[in-house]
KEFIDO-865609 format. One record per residue (C-alpha): residue number from 1; x negated, y, z negated. Coordinates in Angstrom, 3 decimals. Layout:
REC    i        c1        c2        c3
REC  NUM         X         Y         Z
...
END
This chain:
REC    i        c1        c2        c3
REC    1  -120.659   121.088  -136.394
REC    2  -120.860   122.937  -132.809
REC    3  -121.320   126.334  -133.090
REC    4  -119.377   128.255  -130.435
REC    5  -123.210   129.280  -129.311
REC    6  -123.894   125.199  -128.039
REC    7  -120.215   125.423  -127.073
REC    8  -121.096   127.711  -123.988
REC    9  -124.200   126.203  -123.501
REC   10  -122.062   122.704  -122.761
REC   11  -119.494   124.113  -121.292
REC   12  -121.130   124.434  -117.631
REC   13  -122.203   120.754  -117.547
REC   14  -118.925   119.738  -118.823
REC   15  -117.053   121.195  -115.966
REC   16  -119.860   120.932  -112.822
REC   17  -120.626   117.276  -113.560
REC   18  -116.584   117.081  -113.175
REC   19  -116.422   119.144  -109.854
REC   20  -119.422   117.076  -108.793
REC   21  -117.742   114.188  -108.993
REC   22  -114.474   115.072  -107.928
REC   23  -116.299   116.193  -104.694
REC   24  -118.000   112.089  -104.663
REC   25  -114.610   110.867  -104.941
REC   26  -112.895   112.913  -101.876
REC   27  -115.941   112.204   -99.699
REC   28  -114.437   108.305   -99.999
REC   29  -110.863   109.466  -100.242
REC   30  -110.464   110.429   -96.553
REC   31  -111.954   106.946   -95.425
REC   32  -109.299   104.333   -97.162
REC   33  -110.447   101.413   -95.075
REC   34  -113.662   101.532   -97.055
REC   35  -112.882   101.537  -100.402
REC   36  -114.960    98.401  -101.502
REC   37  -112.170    97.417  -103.485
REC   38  -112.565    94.886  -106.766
REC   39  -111.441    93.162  -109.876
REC   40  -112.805    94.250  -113.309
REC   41  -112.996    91.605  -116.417
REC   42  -109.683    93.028  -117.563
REC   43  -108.356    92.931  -113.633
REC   44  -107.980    96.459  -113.261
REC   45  -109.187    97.725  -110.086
REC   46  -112.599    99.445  -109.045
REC   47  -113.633   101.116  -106.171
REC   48  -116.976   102.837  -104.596
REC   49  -115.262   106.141  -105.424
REC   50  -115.182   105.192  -109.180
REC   51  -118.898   103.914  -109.211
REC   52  -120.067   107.231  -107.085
REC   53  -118.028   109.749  -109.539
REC   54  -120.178   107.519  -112.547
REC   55  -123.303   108.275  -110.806
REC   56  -122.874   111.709  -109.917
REC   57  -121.523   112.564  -113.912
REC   58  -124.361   110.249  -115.231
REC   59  -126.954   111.899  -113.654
REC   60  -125.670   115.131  -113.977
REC   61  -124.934   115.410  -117.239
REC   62  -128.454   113.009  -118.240
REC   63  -130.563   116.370  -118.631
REC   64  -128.144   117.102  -122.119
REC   65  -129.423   113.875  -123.554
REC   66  -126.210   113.348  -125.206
REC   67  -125.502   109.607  -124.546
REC   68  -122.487   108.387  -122.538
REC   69  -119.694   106.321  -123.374
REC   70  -117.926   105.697  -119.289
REC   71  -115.400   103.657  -118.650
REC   72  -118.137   102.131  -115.614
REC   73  -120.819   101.165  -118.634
REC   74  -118.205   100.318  -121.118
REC   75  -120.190    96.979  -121.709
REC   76  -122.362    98.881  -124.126
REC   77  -122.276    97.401  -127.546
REC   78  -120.699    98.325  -130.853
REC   79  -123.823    98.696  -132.681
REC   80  -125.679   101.243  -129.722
REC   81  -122.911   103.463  -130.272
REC   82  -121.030   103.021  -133.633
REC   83  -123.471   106.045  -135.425
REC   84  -123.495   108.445  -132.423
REC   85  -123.097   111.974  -133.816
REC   86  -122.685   113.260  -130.344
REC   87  -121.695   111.965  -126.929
REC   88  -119.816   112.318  -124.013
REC   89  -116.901   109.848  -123.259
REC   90  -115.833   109.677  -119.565
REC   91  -113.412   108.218  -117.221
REC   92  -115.024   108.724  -113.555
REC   93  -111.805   108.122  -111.322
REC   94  -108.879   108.067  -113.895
REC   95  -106.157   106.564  -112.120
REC   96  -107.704   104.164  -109.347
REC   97  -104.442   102.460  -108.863
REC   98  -102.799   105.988  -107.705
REC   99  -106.006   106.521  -105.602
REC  100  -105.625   103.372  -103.912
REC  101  -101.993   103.778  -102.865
REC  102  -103.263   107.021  -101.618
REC  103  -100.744   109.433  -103.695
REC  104  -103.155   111.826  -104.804
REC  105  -102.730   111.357  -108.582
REC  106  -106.553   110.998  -109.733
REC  107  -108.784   112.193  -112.292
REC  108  -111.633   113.340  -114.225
REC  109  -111.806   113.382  -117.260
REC  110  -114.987   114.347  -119.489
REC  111  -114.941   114.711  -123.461
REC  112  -117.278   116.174  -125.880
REC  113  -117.652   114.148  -128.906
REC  114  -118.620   115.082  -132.195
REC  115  -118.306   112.780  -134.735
REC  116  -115.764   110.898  -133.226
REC  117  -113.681   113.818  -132.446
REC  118  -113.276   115.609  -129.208
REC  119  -115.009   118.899  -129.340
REC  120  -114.845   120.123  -125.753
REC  121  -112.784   118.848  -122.528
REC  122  -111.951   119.213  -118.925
REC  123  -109.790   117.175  -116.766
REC  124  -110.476   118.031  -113.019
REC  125  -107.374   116.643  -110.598
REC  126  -109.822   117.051  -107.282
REC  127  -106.837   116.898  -104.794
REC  128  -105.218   119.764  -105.993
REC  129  -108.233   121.586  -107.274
REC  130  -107.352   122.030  -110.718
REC  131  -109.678   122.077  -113.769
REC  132  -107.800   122.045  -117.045
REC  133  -110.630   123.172  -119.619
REC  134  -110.086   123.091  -123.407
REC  135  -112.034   123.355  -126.941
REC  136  -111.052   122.816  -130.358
REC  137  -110.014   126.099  -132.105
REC  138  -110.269   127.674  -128.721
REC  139  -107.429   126.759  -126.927
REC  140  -106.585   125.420  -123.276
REC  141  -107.337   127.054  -120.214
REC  142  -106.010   126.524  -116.641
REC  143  -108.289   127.287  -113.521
REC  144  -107.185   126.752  -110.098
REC  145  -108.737   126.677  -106.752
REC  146  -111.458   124.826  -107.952
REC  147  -112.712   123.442  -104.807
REC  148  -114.956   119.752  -104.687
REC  149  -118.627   120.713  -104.509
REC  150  -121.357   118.164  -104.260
REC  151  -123.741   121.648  -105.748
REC  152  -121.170   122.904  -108.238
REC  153  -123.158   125.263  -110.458
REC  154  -120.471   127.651  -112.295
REC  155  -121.778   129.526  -115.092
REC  156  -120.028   129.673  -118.831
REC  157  -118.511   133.622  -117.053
REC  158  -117.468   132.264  -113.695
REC  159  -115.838   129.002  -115.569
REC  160  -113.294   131.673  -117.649
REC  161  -112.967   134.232  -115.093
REC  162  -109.451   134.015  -113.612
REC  163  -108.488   131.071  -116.215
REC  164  -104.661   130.532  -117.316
REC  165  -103.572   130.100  -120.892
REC  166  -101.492   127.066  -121.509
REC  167   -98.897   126.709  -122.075
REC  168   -97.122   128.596  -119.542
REC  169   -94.683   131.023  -120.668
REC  170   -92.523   130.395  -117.809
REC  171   -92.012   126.462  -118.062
REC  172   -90.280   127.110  -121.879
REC  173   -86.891   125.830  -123.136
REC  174   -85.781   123.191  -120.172
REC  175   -82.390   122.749  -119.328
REC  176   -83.048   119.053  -119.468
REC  177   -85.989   117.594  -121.032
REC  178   -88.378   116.054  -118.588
REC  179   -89.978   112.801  -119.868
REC  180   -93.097   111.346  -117.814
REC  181   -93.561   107.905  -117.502
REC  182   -97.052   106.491  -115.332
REC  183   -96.309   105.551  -112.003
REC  184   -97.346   102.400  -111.911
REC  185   -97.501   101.303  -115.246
REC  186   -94.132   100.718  -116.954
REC  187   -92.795    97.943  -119.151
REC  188   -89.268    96.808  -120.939
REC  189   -90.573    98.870  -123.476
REC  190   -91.337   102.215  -121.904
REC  191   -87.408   101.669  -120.720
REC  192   -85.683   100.485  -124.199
REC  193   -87.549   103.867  -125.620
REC  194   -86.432   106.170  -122.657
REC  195   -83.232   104.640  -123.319
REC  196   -83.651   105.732  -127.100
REC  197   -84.169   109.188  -126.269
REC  198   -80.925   108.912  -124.034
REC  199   -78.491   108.569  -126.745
REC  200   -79.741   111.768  -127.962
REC  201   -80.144   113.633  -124.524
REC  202   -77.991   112.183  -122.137
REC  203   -79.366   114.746  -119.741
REC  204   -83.105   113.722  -119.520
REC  205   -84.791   113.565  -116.293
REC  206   -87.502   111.099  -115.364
REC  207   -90.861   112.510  -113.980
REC  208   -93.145   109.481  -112.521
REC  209   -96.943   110.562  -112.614
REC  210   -99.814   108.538  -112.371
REC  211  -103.419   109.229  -114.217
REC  212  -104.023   111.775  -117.344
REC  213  -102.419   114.647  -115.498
REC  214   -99.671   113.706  -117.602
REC  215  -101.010   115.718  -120.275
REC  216  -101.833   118.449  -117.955
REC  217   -98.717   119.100  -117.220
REC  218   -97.547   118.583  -121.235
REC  219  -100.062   121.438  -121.758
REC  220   -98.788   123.334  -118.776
REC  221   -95.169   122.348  -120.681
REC  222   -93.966   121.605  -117.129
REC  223   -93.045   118.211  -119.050
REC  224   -91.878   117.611  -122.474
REC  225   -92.428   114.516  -123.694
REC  226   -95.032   111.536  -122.073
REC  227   -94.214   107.647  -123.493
REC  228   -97.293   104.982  -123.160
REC  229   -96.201   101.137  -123.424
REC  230   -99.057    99.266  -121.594
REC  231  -103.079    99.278  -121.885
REC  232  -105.157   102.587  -121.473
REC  233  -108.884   102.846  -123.363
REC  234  -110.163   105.808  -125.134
REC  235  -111.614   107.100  -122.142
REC  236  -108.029   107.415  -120.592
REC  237  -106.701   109.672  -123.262
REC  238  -109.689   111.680  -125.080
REC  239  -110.013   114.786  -122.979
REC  240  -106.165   115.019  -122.499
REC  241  -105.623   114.637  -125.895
REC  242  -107.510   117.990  -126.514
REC  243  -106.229   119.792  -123.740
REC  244  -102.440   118.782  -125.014
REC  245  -103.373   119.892  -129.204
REC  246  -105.223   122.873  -127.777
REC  247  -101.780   123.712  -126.014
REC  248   -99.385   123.267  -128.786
REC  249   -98.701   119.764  -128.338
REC  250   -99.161   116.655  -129.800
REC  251  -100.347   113.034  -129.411
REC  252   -98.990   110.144  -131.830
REC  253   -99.629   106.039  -132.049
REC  254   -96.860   104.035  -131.709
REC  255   -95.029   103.117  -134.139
REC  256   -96.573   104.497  -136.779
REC  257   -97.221   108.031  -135.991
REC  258  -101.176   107.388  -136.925
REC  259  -103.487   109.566  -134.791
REC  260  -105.693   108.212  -131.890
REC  261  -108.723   106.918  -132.983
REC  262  -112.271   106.897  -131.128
REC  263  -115.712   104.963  -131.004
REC  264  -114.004   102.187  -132.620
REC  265  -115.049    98.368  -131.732
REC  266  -112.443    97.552  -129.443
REC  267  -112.014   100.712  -127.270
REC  268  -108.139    99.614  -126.219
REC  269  -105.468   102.449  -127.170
REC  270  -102.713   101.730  -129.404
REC  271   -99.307   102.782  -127.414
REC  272   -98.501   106.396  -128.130
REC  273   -96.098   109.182  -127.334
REC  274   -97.022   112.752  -126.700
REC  275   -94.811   115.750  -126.821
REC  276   -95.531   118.921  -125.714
REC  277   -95.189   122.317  -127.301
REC  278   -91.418   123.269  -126.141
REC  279   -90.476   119.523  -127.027
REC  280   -87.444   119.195  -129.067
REC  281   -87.583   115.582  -128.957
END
C-alpha cells in the first residue's frame, strides 16, 4: 500500500508532467491549421497535440519507473500489463474532438495506480488553468492559475499552497438540478434517461461539456448528476473518478450499479452515471 510518505514523493511528477503537457498542447492550440489531424483504429481522432502531450508525460514521468498505460500506447498487450502492481494510466489530450472544434474543453488526465485502483490523480484543463488534484483518503483539492509551463517544477508545498477543497460550499442545494451530458457525444439513450430523470424533476437543466471536466465540475458540485451512453476507455474516466469519490460523489456502471473496473483485457468502459455530492437524484 502507498504510504502517505511515497504519496508526496509522487505527487510533484503527477502534477508537472500534467502542466508540462498542457503547456505542449497550447503551443499547437493557437496554430489550428496545423493540427496533423487523423483516424485511429477505432476512428476517433488524433492530433500532433495529443502525440506531443504523450511525449512530454512519457518522458517526464519515465525517471519514476512506474510503467505507463496511455491512451497513445494503448496497443500494449494484456499479458505486459495484467500483474502491474503499480502504474500510471493517462489520457494525453482528453477530449480531442472539443480541441478540434476549438471550444476549449480539453484535458489531462494522469492516475496513480495501485493494484488496479487509483491511488493519486490530477486532471489539468490547460485553457483555463485549472489543476484538480486528489488522493484516496485525502480528499480533492482545487488549484487555480496554474499557468502552461514547458519547465513546470512545483514542489509537494507549492502544489497545496493556495488549494480549494471540493466540493464548494457555495454550489450546494440547486434550485434545479443540472445534469451534464458530453458535447459531442450523445445517443437515443443518453436522451430516453434524461427523459427518465424528467418525470421526477421536471425542472432539470441541461449542461453540455465536453472531456473529463465533467467530473470536475461534479466535484466542484457546480453539476449534479453526469450520464455516459457511448464509448470512453479507462483512461477517460480513472483520474476523474477519484477526484469525484474524493469529493463526495460517486461513479456507477450502467445498469447494474457495479463499480468501474481497471487493467482489464478490453480497456472499453461500461456506460455509467455519476452523481455528485449535493445530488438528490
Amino acid at each position: 500500500m502507498i504510504n502517505d510518505k511515497v504519496r508526496m514523493y509522487l505527487l510533484p511528477p503527477l502534477f508537472n508532467a500534467a502542466v508540462r503537457a498542457g503547456a505542449s498542447i497550447m503551443n499547437v492550440y493557437k496554430h489550428s491549421d496545423d493540427y496533423d489531424i487523423s483516424l485511429k483504429n477505432d476512428r476517433t481522432p488524433i492530433t500532433v497535440a495529443d502525440r506531443l502531450a504523450h511525449r512530454t508525460i512519457r518522458e517526464y514521468l519515465g525517471p519514476t519507473r512506474i510503467p505507463i498505460l496511455s491512451e497513445e500506447g494503448r496497443e500494449m498487450l494484456y499479458d505486459e500489463r495484467r500483474n502491474w502492481e503499480l502504474y500510471w494510466l493517462v489520457d494525453p489530450l482528453d477530449g480531442t474532438v472539443e480541441f478540434i472544434k476549438g471550444n476549449n474543453e480539453f484535458t489531462v488526465n494522469i492516475a496513480l495506480m495501485e493494484n488496479n485502483v487509483c491511488m493519486g490523480a490530477v486532471i489539468y484543463v490547460p485553457y483555463f488553468e485549472k489543476m484538480y488534484v486528489a488522493g484516496r483518503g485525502a480528499g480533492t483539492f482545487l488549484k487555480e492559475h496554474v499557468s502552461p509551463d514547458a519547465e513546470a517544477e512545483y514542489t509537494y508545498e507549492q502544489i497545496m499552497e493556495g488549494c480549494l477543497p471540493l466540493p464548494l460550499a457555495s454550489e450546494a442545494g440547486h434550485a434545479h438540478p443540472r445534469i451534464a451530458v458530453s458535447r459531442s457525444h450523445q445517443t437515443p439513450e443518453t436522451y430516453a434517461h434524461i427523459e427518465r430523470l424528467r418525470a421526477v424533476r421536471p425542472d432539470l437543466e441541461i449542461v453540455e461539456q465536453g472531456s473529463s471536466y465533467k467530473f470536475c465540475l461534479l466535484a466542484e458540485g457546480r453539476v449534479d448528476y453526469y450520464v455516459r451512453t457511448t464509448q470512453t476507455y479507462e483512461w477517460d474516466t480513472a483520474a476523474g473518478e477519484l477526484i469525484l469519490s474524493e469529493a463526495g460523489g460517486r461513479t456507477e456502471a450502467l445498469p447494474g450499479g457495479e463499480p468501474l473496473r481497471y487493467n482489464e483485457e478490453d480497456l472499453r468502459n461500461p456506460w455509467f452515471v455519476c452523481r455528485s455530492k449535493y445530488c438528490e437524484l
